[in-house]
One Martini backbone bead per residue (centre of mass of N, CA, C, O) as a GRO file, in nm:
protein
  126
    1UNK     BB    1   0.104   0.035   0.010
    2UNK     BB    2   0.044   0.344  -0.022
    3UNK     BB    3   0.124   0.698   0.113
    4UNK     BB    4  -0.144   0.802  -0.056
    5UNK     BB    5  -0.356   0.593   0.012
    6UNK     BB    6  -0.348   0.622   0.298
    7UNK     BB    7  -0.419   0.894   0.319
    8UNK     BB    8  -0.706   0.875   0.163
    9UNK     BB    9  -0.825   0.671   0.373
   10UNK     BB   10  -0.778   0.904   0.598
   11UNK     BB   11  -0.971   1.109   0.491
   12UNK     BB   12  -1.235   0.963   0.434
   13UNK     BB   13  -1.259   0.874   0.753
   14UNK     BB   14  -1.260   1.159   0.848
   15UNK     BB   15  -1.505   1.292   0.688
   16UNK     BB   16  -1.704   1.057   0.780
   17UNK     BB   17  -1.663   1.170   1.086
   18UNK     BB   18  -1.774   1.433   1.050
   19UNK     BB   19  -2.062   1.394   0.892
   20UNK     BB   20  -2.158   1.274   1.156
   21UNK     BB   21  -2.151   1.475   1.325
   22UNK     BB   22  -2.255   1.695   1.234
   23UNK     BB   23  -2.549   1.553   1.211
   24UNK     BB   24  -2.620   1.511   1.487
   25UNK     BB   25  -2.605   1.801   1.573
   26UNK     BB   26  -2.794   1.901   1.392
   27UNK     BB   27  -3.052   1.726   1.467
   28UNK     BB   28  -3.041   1.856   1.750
   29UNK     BB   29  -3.118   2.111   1.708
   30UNK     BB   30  -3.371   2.105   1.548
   31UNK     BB   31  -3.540   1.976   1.741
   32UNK     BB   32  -3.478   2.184   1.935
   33UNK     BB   33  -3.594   2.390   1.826
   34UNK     BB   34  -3.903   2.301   1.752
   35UNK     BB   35  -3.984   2.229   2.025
   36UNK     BB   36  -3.952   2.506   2.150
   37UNK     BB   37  -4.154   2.655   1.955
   38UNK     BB   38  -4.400   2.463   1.998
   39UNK     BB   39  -4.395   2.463   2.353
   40UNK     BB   40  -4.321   2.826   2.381
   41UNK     BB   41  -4.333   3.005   2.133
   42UNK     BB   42  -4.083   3.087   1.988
   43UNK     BB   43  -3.859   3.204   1.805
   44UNK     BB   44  -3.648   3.062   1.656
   45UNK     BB   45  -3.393   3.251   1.745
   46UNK     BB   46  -3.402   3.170   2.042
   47UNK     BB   47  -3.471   2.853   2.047
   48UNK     BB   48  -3.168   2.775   1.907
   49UNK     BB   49  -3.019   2.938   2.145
   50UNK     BB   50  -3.125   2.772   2.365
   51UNK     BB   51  -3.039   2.472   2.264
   52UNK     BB   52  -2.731   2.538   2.228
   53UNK     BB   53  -2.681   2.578   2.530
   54UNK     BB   54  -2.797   2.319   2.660
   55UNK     BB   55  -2.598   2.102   2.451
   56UNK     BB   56  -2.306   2.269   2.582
   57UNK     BB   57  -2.384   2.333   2.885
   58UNK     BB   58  -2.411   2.658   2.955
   59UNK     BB   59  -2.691   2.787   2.998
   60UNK     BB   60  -2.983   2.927   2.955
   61UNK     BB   61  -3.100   3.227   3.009
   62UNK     BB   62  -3.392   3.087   2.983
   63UNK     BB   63  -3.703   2.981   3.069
   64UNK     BB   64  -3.969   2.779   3.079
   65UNK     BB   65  -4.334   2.842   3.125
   66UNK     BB   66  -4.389   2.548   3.058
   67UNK     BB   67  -4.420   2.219   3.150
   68UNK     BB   68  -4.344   2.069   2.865
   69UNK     BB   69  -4.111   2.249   2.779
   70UNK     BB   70  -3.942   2.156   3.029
   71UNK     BB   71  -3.956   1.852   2.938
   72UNK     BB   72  -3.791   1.867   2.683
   73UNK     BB   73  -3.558   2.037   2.790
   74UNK     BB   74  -3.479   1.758   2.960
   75UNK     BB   75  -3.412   1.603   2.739
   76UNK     BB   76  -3.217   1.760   2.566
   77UNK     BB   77  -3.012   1.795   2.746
   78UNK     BB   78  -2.944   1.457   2.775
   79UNK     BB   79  -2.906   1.418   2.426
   80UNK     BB   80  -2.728   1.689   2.365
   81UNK     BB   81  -2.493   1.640   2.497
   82UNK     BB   82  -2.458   1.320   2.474
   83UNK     BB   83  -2.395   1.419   2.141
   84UNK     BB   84  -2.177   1.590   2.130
   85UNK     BB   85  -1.971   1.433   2.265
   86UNK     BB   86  -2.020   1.202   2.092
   87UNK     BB   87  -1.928   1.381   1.837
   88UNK     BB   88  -1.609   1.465   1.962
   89UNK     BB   89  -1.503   1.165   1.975
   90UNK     BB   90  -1.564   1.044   1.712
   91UNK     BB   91  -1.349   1.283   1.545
   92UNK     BB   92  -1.141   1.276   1.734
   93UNK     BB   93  -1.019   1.004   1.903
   94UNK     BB   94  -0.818   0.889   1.693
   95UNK     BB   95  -0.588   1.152   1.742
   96UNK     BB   96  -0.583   1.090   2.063
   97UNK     BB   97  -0.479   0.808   2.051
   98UNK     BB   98  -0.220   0.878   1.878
   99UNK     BB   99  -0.118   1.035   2.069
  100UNK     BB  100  -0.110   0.876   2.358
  101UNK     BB  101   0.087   0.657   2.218
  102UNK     BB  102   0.318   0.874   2.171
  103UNK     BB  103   0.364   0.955   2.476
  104UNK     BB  104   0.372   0.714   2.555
  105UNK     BB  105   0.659   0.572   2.406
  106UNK     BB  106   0.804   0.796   2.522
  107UNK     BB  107   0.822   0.699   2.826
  108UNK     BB  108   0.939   0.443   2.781
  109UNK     BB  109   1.182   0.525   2.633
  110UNK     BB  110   1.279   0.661   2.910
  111UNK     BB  111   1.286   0.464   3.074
  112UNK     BB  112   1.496   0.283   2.980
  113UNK     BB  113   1.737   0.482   3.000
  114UNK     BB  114   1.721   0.507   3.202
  115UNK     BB  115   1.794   0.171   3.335
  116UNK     BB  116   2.037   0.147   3.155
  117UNK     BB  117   2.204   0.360   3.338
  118UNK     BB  118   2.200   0.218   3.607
  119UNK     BB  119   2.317  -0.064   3.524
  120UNK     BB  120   2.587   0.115   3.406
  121UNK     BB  121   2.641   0.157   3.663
  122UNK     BB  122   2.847   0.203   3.894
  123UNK     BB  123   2.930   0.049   4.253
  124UNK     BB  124   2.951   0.126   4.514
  125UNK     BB  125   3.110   0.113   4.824
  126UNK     BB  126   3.107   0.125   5.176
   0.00000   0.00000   0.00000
């Protein structure tokens, strides 16, 4: 395998994984802002602003003031914040696993020259 064929399929899994987190993402917004909309009567765009707060676990500036509403939001609370990280895991996590693989590797293998200059260094006699 030649490294422009490998650069080519990390860069389309690279994508893949993109363009389905933006879709989670996406999805998530939609649903939240339709639904504050449609149970708050809100503008779009307060909507918009809303969900988008509640889903990156900021804290929406406004509660809703319908009970419907607010379990609403209760819900999209907890699938749209564990949507976003599952989304920024899925995109990020093969890099940072790459990082931290690269990491551990740089210590085990400073750990290993400590260890063999203890080896080789004489010892003193008291």
């Amino acid at each position: 395998m030649t490294n422009a064929t490998l650069a080519s399929g990390i860069f389309r899994r690279s994508l893949r994984r993109a363009v389905y987190s933006l879709l989670i993402v996406t999805i998530v917004l939609v649903v939240g802002t339709f639904g504050i909309h449609y149970f708050e009567g809100w503008n779009y765009i307060d909507s918009f602003y809303f969900t988008s707060m509640l889903v990156t676990a900021e804290g929406p500036a406004n509660t809703p003031a319908t009970d419907p509403g607010k379990i609403f939001a209760a819900f999209m609370a907890f699938v749209g914040v564990g949507s976003v990280i599952t989304a920024s895991v899925y995109l990020f996590g093969p890099a940072v696993g790459a990082l931290w693989r690269k990491g551990v590797y740089e210590v085990e293998k400073e750990i290993r020259v400590v260890e063999r200059s203890v080896e080789q260094k004489p010892k003193e006699d008291t």
